[in-house]
N, C-alpha and C positions, 0 to 999 in steps of 0.2 A: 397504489404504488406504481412509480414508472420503472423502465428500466434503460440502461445506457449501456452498448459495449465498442469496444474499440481493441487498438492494437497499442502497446506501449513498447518503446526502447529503453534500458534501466544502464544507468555507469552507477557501481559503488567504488569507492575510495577508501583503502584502509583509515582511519584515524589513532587507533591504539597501535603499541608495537608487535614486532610480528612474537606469533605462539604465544600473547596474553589471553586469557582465555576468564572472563569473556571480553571477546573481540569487538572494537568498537568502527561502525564503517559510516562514511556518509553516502546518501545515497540520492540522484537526479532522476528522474522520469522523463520523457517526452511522451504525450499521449494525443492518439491520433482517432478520428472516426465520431461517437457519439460527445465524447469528452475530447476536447480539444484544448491544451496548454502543457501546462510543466509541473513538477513538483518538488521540492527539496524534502530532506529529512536525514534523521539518524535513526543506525540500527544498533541492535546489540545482540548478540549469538553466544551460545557456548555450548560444552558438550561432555561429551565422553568418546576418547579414542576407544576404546575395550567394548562398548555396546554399539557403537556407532548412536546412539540417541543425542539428540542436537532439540536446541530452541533458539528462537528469536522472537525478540519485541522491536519495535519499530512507530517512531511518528511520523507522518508528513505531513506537508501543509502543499495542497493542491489546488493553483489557479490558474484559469482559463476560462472556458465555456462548459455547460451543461447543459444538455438540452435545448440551447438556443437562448440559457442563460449566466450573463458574467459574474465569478466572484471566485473565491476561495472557499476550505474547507480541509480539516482535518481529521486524519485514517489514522487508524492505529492497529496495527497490525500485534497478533499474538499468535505465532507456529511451534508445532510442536514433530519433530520426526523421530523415529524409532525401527528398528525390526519388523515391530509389529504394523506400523502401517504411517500415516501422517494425519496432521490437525492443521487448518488455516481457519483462523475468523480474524476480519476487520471489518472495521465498525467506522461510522463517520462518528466523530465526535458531539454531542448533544450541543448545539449554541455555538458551535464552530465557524457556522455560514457567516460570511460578508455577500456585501454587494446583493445581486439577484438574488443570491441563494443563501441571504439568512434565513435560519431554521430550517434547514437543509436536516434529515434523519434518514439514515438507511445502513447498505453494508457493502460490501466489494468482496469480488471473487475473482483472483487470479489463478491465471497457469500458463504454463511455460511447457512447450510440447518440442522439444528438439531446435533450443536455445528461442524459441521463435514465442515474446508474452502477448498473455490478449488478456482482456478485462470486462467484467460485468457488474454494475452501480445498481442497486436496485436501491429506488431510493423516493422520496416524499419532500414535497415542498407545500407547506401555506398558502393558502390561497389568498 
């Protein structure tokens, strides 16, 4: 397994109306450092005002560089937040890879530390 990390900047865009619940957003990436390009996708969130517990699912489809190879690839993100604490897995998609990076398998691990995201791919390519 290799691994990639960098820094990302993220815009989402409402797409649903305001207070529908669940919320639907579109979402852009710029990704800088090990992973270098863009990425488009939609998410979806909902919740509970009363418990504060929230989720969201999320696809994107991410192109640029990895590792020093060109193509695309799709994350799919599933969180989970609570009182009790939080949940992140994203997964790259099985058979997602174009370009260099068909058959592209791994997973990504975001965080966001005082508005500031960074990223880490750990992740398998074909030889």
């Amino acid at each position: 397994m290799q691994t990639a990390s960098g820094d990302f900047e993220v815009e989402m865009k409402p797409v649903s109306g305001e207070g529908e619940d669940p919320a639907r957003m579109s979402i852009g990436k710029t990704f800088t450092g090990d992973l270098t390009g863009t990425s488009t996708g939609q998410m979806m969130m909902g919740g509970t005002e009363e418990t504060g517990a929230r989720v969201y699912v999320a696809l994107e489809t991410i192109t640029g560089s990895l590792g020093g190879k060109d193509g695309s690839f799709i994350a799919a993100h599933r969180g989970t937040m609570s009182p009790k604490g939080q949940e992140l897995s994203i997964i790259i998609v099985p058979d997602s890879g174009t370009g260099a990076l068909a058959g592209i398998t791994g997973t990504m691990e975001i965080d966001n530390v005082d508005g500031a995201h960074s990223y880490t791919v750990t992740y398998n390519l074909p030889e």
